[in-house]
RORODO-214590 format. One record per residue (C-alpha): residue in one letter; chain; x, y, z. Coordinates in steps of 0.2 Angstrom, whole numbers, plus 5000, padded with zeros to 4 digits. Layout:
REM residues N
{"A"; "A"; {X; Y; Z}}
...
This chain:
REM residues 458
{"X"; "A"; {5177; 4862; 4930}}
{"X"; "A"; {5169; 4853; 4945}}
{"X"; "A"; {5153; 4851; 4948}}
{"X"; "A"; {5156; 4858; 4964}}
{"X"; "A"; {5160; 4873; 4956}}
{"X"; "A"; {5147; 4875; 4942}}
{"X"; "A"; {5135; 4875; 4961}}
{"X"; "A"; {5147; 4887; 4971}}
{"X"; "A"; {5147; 4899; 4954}}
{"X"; "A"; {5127; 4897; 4950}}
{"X"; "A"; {5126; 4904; 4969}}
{"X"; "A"; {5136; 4919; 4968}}
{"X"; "A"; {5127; 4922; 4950}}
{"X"; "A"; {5112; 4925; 4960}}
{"X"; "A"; {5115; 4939; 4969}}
{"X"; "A"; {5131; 4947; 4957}}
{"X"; "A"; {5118; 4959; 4951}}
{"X"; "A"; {5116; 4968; 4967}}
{"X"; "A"; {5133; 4965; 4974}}
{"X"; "A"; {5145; 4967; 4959}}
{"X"; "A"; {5162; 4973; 4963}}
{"X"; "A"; {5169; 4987; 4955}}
{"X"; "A"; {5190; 4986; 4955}}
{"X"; "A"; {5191; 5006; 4956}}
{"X"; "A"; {5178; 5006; 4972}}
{"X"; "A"; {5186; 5012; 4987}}
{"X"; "A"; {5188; 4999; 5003}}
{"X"; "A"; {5177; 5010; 5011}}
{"X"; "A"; {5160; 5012; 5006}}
{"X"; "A"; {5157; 5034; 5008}}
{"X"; "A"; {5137; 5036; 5005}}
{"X"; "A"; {5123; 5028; 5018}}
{"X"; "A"; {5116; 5017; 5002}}
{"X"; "A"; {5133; 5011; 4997}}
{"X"; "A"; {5137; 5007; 5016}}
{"X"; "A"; {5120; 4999; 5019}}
{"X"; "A"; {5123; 4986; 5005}}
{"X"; "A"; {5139; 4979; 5014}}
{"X"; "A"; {5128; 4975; 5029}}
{"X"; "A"; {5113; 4967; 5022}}
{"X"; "A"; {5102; 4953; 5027}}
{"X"; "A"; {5101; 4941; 5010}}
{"X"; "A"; {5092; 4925; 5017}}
{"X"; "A"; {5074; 4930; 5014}}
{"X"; "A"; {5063; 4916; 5006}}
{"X"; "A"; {5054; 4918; 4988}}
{"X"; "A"; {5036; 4916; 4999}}
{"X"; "A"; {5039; 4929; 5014}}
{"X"; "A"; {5045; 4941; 5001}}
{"X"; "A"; {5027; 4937; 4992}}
{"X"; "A"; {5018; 4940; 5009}}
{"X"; "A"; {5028; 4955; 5014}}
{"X"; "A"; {5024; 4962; 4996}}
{"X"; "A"; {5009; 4956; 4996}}
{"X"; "A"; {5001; 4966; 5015}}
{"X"; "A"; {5012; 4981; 5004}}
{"X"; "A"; {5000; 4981; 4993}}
{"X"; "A"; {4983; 4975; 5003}}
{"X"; "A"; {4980; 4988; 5014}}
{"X"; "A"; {4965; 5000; 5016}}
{"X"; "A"; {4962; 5000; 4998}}
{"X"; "A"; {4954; 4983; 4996}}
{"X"; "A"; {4936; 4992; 5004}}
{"X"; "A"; {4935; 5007; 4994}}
{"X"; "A"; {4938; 4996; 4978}}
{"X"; "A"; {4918; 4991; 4978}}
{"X"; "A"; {4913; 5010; 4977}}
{"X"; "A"; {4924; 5011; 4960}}
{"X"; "A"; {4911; 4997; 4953}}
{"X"; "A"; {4896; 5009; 4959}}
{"X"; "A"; {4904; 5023; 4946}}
{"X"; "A"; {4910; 5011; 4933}}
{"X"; "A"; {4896; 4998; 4934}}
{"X"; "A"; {4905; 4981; 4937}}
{"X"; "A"; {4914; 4974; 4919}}
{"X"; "A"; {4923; 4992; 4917}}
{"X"; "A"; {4928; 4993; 4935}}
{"X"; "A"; {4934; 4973; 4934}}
{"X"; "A"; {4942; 4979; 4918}}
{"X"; "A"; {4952; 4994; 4928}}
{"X"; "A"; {4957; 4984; 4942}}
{"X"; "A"; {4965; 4970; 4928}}
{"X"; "A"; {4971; 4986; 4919}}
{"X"; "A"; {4981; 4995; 4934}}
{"X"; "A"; {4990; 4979; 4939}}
{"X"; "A"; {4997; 4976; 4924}}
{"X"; "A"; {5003; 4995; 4923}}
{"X"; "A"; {5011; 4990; 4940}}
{"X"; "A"; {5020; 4977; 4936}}
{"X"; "A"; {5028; 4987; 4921}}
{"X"; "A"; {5032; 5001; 4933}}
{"X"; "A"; {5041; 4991; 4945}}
{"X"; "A"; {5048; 4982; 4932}}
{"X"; "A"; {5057; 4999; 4926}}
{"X"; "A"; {5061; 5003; 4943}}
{"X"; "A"; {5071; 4984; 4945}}
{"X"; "A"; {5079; 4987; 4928}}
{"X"; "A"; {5087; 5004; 4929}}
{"X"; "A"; {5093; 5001; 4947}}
{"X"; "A"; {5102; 4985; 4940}}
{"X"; "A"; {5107; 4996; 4926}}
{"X"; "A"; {5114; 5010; 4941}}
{"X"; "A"; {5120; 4997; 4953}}
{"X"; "A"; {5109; 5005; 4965}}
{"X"; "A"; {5099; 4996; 4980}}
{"X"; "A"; {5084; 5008; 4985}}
{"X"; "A"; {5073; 5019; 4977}}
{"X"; "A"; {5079; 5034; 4981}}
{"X"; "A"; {5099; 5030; 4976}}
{"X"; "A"; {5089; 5027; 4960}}
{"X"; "A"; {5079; 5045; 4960}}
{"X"; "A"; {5096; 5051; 4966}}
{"X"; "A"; {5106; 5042; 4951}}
{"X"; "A"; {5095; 5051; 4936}}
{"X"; "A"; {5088; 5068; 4945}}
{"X"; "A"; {5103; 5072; 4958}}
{"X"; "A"; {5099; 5076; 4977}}
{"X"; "A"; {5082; 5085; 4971}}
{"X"; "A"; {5074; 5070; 4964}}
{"X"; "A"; {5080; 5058; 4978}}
{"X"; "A"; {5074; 5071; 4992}}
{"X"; "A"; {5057; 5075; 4979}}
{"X"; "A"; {5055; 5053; 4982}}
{"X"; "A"; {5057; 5053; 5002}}
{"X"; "A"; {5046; 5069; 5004}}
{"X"; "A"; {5031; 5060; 4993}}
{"X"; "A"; {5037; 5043; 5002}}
{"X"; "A"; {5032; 5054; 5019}}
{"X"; "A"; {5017; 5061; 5014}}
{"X"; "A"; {5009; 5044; 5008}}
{"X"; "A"; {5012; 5033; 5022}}
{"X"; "A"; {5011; 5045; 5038}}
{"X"; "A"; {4993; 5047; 5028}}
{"X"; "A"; {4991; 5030; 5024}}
{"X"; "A"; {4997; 5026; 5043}}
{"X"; "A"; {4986; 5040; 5051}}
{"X"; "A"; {4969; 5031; 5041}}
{"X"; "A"; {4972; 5014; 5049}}
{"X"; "A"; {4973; 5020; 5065}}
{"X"; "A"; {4956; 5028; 5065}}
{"X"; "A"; {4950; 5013; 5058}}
{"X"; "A"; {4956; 5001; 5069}}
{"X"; "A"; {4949; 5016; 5082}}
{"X"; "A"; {4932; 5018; 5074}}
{"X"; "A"; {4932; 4999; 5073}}
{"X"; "A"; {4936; 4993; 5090}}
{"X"; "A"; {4928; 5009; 5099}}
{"X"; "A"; {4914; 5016; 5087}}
{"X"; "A"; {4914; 5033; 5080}}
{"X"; "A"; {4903; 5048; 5079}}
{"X"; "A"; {4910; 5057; 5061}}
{"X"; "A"; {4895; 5065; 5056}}
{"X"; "A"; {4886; 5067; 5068}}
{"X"; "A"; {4879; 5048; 5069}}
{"X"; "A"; {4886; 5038; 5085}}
{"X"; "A"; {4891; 5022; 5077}}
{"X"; "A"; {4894; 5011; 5091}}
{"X"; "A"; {4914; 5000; 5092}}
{"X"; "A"; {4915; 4981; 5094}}
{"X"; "A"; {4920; 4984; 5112}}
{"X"; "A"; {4906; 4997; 5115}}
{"X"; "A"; {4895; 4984; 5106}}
{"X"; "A"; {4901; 4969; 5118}}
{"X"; "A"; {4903; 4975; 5134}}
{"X"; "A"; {4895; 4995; 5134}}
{"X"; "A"; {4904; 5011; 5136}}
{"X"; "A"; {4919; 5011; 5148}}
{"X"; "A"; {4933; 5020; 5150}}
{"X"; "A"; {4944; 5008; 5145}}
{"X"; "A"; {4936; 5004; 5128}}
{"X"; "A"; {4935; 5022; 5124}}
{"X"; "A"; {4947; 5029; 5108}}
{"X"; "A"; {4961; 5036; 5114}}
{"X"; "A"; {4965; 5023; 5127}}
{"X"; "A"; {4962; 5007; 5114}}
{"X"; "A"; {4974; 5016; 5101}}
{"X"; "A"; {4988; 5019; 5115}}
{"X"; "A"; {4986; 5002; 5121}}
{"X"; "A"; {4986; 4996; 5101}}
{"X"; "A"; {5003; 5005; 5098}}
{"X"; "A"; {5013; 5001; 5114}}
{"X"; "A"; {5007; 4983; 5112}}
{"X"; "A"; {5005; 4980; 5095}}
{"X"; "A"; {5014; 4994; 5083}}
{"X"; "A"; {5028; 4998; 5092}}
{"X"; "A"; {5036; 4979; 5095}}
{"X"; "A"; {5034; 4976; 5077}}
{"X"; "A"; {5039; 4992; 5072}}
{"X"; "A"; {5059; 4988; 5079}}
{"X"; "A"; {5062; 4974; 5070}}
{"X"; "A"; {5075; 4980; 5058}}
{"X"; "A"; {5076; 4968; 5044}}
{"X"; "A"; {5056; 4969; 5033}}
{"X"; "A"; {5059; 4947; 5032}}
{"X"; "A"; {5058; 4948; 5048}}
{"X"; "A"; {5039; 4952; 5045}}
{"X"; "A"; {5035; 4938; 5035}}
{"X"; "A"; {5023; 4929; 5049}}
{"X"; "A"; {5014; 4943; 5053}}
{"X"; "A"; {5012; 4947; 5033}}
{"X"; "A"; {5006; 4929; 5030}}
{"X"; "A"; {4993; 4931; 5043}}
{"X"; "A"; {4988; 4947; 5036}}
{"X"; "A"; {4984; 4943; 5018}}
{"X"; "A"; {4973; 4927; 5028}}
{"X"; "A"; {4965; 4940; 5036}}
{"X"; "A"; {4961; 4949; 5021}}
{"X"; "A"; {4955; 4931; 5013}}
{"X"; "A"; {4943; 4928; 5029}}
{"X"; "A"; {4935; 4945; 5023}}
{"X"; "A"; {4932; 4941; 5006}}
{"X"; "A"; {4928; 4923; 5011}}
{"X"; "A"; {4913; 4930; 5025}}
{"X"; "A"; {4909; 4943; 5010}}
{"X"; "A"; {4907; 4930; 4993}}
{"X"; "A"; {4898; 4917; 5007}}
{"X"; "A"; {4884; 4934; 5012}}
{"X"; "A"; {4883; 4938; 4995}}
{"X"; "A"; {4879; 4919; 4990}}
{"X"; "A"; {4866; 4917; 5002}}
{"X"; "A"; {4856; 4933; 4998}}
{"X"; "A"; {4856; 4926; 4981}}
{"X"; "A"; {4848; 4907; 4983}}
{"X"; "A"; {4836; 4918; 4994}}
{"X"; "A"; {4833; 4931; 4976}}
{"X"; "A"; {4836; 4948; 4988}}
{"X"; "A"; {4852; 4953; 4978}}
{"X"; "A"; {4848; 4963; 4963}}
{"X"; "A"; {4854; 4963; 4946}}
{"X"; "A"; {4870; 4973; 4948}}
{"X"; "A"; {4874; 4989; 4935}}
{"X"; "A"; {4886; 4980; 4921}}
{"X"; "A"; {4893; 4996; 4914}}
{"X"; "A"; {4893; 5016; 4921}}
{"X"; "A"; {4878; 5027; 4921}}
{"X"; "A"; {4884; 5044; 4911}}
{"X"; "A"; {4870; 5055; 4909}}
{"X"; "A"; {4880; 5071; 4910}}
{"X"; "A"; {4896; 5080; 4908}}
{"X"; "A"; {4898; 5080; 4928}}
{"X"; "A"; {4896; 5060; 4927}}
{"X"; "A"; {4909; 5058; 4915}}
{"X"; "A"; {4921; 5067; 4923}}
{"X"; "A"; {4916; 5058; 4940}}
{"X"; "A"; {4922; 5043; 4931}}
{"X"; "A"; {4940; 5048; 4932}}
{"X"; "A"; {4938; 5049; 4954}}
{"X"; "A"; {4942; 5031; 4953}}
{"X"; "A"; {4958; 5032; 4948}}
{"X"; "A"; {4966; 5039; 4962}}
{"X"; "A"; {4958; 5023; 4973}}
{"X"; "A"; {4966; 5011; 4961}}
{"X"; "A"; {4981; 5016; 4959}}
{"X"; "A"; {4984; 5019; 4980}}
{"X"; "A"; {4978; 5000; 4981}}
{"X"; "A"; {4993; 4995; 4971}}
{"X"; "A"; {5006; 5005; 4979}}
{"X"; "A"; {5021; 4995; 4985}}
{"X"; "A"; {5036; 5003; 4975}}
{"X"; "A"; {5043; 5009; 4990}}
{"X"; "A"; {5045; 4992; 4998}}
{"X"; "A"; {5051; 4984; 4981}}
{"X"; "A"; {5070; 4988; 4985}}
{"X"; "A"; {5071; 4981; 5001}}
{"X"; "A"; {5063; 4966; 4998}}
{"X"; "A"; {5073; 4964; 4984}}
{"X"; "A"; {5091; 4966; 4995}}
{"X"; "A"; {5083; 4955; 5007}}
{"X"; "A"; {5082; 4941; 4994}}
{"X"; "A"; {5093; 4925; 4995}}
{"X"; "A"; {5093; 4924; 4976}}
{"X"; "A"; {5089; 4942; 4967}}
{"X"; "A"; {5082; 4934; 4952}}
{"X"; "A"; {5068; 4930; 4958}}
{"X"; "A"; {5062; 4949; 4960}}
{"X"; "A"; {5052; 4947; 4945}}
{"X"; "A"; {5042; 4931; 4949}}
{"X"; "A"; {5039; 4939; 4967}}
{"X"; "A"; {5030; 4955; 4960}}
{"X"; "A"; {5020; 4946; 4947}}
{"X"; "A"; {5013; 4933; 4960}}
{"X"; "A"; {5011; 4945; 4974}}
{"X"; "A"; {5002; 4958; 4960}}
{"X"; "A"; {4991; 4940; 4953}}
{"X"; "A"; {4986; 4939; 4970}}
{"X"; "A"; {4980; 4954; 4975}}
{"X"; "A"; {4973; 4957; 4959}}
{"X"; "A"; {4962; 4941; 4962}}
{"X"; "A"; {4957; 4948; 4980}}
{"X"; "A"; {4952; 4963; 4973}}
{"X"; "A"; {4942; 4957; 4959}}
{"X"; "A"; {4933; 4944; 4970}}
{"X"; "A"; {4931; 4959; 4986}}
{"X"; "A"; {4924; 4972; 4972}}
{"X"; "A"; {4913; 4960; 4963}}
{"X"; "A"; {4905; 4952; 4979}}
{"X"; "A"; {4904; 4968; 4989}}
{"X"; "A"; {4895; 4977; 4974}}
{"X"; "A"; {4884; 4961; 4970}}
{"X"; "A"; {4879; 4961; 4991}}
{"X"; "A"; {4876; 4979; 4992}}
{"X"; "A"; {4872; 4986; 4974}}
{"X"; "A"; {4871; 5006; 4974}}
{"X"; "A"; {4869; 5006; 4991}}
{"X"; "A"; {4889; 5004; 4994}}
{"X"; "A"; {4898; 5018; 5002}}
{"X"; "A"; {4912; 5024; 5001}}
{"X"; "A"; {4921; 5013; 5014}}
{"X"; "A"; {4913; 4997; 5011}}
{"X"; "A"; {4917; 4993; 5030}}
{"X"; "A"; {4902; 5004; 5035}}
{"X"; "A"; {4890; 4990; 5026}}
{"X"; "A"; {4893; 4981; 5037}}
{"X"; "A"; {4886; 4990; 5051}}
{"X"; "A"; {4870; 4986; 5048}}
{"X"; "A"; {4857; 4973; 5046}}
{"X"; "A"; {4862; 4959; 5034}}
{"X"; "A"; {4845; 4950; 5034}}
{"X"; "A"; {4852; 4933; 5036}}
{"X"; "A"; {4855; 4922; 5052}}
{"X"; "A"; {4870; 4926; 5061}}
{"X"; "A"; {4870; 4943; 5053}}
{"X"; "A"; {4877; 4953; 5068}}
{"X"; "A"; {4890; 4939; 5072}}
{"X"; "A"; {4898; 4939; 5055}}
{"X"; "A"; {4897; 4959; 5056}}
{"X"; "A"; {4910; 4957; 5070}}
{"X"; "A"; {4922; 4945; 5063}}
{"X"; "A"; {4922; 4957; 5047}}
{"X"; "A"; {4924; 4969; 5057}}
{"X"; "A"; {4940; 4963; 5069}}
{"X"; "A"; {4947; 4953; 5056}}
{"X"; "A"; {4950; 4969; 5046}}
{"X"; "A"; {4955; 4977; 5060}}
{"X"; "A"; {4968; 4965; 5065}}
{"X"; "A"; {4972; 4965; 5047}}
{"X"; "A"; {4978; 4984; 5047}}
{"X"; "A"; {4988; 4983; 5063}}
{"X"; "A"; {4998; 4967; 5053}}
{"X"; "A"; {4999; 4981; 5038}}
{"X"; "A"; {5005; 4994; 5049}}
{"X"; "A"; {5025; 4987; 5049}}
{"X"; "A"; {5027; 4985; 5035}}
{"X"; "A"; {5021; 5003; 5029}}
{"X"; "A"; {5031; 5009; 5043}}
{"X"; "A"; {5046; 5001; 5038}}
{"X"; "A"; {5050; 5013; 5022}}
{"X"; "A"; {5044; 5027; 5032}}
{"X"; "A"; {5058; 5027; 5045}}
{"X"; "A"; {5071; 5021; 5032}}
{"X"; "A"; {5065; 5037; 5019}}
{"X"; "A"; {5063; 5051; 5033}}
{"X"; "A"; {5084; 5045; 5040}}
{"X"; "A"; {5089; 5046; 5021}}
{"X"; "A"; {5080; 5064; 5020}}
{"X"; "A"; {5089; 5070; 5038}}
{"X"; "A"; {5105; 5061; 5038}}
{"X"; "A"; {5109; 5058; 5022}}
{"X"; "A"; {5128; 5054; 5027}}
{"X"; "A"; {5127; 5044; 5042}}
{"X"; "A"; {5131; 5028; 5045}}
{"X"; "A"; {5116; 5013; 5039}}
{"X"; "A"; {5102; 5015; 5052}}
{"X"; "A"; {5102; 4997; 5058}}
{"X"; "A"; {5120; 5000; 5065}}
{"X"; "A"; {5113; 5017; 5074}}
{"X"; "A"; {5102; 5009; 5090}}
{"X"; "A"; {5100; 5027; 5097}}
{"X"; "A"; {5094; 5036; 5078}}
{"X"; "A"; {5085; 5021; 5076}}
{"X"; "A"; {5076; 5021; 5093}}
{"X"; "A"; {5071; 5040; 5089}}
{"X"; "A"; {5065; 5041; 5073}}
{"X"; "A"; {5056; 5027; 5078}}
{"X"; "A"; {5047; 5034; 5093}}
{"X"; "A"; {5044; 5050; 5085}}
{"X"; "A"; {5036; 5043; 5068}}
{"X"; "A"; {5023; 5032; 5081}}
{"X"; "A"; {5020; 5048; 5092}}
{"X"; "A"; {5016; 5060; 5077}}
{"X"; "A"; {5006; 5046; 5070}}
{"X"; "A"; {4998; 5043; 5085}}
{"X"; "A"; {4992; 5060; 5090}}
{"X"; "A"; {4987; 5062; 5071}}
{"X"; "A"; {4975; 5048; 5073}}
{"X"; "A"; {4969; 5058; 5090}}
{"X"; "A"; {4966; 5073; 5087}}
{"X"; "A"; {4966; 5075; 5069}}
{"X"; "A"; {4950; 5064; 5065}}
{"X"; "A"; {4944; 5073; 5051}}
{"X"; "A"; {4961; 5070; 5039}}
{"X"; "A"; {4950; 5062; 5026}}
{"X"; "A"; {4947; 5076; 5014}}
{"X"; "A"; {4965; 5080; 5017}}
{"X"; "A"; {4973; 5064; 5012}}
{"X"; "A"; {4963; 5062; 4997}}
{"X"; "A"; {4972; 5077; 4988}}
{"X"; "A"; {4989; 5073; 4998}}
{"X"; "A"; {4988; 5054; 5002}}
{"X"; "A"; {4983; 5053; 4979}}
{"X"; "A"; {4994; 5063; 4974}}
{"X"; "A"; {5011; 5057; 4984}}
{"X"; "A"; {5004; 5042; 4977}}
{"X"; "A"; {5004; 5044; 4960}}
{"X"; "A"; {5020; 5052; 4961}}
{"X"; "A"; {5029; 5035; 4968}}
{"X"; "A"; {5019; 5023; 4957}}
{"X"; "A"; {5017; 5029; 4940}}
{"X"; "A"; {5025; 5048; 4937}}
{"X"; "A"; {5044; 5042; 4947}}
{"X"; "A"; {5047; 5027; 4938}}
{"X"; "A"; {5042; 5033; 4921}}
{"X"; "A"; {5054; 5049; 4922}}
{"X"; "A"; {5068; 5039; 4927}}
{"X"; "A"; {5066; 5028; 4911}}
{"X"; "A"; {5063; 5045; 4899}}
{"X"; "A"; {5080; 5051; 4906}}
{"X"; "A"; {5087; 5034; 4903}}
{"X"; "A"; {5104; 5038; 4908}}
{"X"; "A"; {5112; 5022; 4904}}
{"X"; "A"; {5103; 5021; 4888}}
{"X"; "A"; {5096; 5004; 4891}}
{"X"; "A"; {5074; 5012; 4887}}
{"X"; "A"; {5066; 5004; 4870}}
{"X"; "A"; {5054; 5016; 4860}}
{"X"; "A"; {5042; 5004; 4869}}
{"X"; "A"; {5046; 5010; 4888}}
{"X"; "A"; {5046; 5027; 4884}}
{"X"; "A"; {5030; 5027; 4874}}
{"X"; "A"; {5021; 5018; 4891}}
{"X"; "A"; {5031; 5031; 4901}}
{"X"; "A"; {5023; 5045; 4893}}
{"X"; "A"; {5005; 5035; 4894}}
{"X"; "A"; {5008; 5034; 4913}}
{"X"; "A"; {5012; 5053; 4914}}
{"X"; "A"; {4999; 5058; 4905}}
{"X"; "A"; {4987; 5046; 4912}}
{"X"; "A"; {4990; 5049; 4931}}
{"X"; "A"; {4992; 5069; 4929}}
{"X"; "A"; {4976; 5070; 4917}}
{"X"; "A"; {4965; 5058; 4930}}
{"X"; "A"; {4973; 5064; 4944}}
{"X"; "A"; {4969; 5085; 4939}}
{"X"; "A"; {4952; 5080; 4935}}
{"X"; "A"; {4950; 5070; 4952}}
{"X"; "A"; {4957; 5084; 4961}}
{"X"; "A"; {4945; 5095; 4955}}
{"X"; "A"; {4929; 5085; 4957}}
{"X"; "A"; {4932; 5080; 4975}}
{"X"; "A"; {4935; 5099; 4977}}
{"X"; "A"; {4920; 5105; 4968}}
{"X"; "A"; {4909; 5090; 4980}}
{"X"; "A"; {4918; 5096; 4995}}
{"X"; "A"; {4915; 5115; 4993}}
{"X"; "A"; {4898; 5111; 4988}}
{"X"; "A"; {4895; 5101; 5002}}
{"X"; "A"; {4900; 5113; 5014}}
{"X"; "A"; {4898; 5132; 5006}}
């Protein structure tokens, strides 16, 4: 044996456990999945794959994460954050494992594989809820961002309005149908996700230039002595207060939600092996941005931190150039959510085709059912972010529960059924912590964001 040989074989060894060749298989490939692995793209690089993950997983999440430090106090909440990546990363570890195990190449041919049609279909539905939510959010931040908003009866002037004074052309609905004809919808027709990797890239710098701006306020507030000592651990006083605890958990398991990207990354890959190593430094570095964004944001603003940290900074800083660096916080979070938008977008279309044509041919070889799912995702989402402003109550049960579902509950039933009999005692024992951890919080969070909504508005 050559050299030659030992490289040509090393090569085809990379990618043998997505392609493998099964003597019995027909010539033919009869389900959408099975044909869609025939025409993938398998030249993406181990960095865009970190990027694309990587803007997966940074998305809105990263500025409700220093409200969580204002309930847990900030070593608990630092604890948490540490604490749900590394749940993650087992997760998706499962999900890689038993679709090598199944031969399959998404997530829901993996559903499909151990719960039948229902399970796959139960995936795509949550898949649908969670990022037309997710997708609807970002576009009335970018629209309460660039052209102000008045949600509680409080005008809260946009950067445009800001700049240049009201006009017609600055006003919501025309900045957001500008934003989606000339931002949304040319990245949303790519049809490979490593063709996002730019775009990805300069979406997590984005997210840096926040946290940069942010840990720079927060260290000159502190040679002045106007930051206060912040609150190390939570402030249970009650049985209300303890319960409140578990609210947070919904937040930090929505800002680690990438499952549904995992697969396609994965096929996308020029050597599958490196799945793994891709997870584990796109979850390092997220983890280290929202450590950094939670600790800074809850040193700068203390108990006075909202909900969306975002709204801090529409006010007063108290230090030179206050107003300035308020904008660029401001656009370069903005920005930074219409780079997100794609890739969210991207598992949307592919998981609403499987749920309606479950038989027809892979959606990148159909221009036309490409074009209109396409077209009508943008237009729902659209008119969502229009006219349906006050969708934030709503997507907190919906958005956290769909959520939930795809990070924590999916994966660990689909190593409890073990159909190929490859779960230790270990994976089921985490499978059953995940269940019972995401169900438990998850009830309890329910039920307190109901009991503070209905009791906010009798």
């Amino acid at each position: 044996m050559t050299i030659g040989t030992l490289g040509s074989n090393k090569e085809t060894n990379s990618r043998k456990s997505k392609h493998a060749v099964d003597e019995r298989a027909p010539l033919l490939p009869s389900k959408q999945e099975e044909a869609a692995s025939f025409d993938e793209f398998d030249g993406a690089s181990f960095s865009g794959a970190v990027f694309n993950l990587s803007t997966t997983i940074v998305g809105a999440g990263i500025m409700a994460l220093p409200a969580t430090m204002k309930v847990l106090g900030l070593v608990l909440g630092i604890a948490m954050i540490v604490f749900v990546a590394f749940l993650t990363e087992a997760s998706i570890e499962m999900l890689i494992r038993f679709s090598r195990a199944g031969k399959t190449t998404s997530y829901g041919s993996l559903m499909g594989d151990a719960f039948g049609k229902v399970g796959k279909s139960l995936l795509q539905i949550c898949v649908l809820v969670n990022n037309i939510g997710v997708l609807i959010v970002y576009m009335i931040i970018i629209g309460d961002v660039l052209s102000g908003t008045s949600a509680g009866g409080e005008h809260h002037a946009g950067v445009l309005e800001g700049l240049f004074g009201e006009h017609w052309w600055n006003g919501r609905f025309f900045v957001l149908l500008v934003t989606t004809l000339a931002i949304f919808s040319p990245l949303a027709c790519f049809k490979r996700i490593d063709s996002l990797r730019y775009t990805s890239a300069l979406s997590v710098g984005l997210a840096v230039v926040f946290l940069i701006i942010t840990v720079g306020i927060t260290i000159i507030k502190l040679i002045s002595g106007t930051v206060m000592m912040p609150r190390l651990l939570p402030d249970i006083t009650d049985l209300t207060s303890f319960w409140k605890l578990f609210t947070v958990v919904p937040v930090l398991v929505t800002a680690y939600i990438c499952h549904y990207n995992v697969h396609s990354i994965d096929n996308e890959l020029e050597d599958s092996t490196q799945i793994k190593a891709v997870v584990r430094t796109s979850l390092a570095l997220c983890s280290s941005v929202y450590v950094m964004t939670s600790m800074f944001g809850f040193l700068l603003f203390g108990d006075s931190t909202l909900d969306d940290v975002l709204a801090n900074f529409d006010t007063d800083l108290g230090i030179p150039y206050g107003s300035l660096l308020n904008v660029a916080v401001r656009v370069s979070y903005a920005v930074h959510l219409m780079l997100v938008f794609p890739i969210v977008f991207f598992p949307l279309r592919l998981n609403l085709d499987g749920l309606l044509f479950p038989s027809a041919r892979p959606l990148s070889r159909d221009n036309l059912r490409f074009a209109s799912i396409t077209i009508g995702l943008i237009t729902v989402i659209f008119l969502g972010a229009n006219f349906i402003p006050s969708i934030w109550d709503a997507f907190q049960f919906t958005g956290a529960t769909a959520a939930v579902c795809i990070g924590f509950i999916f994966p660990a039933a689909v190593t409890l059924k073990d159909r190929h009999g490859i779960a230790t005692r270990k994976d089921k024992a985490l499978s059953v912590f995940m269940i019972v951890l995401a169900v438990f919080s998850n009830l309890v969070a329910i039920y307190s964001d109901a009991y503070a909504l209905f009791k906010k508005n009798p």
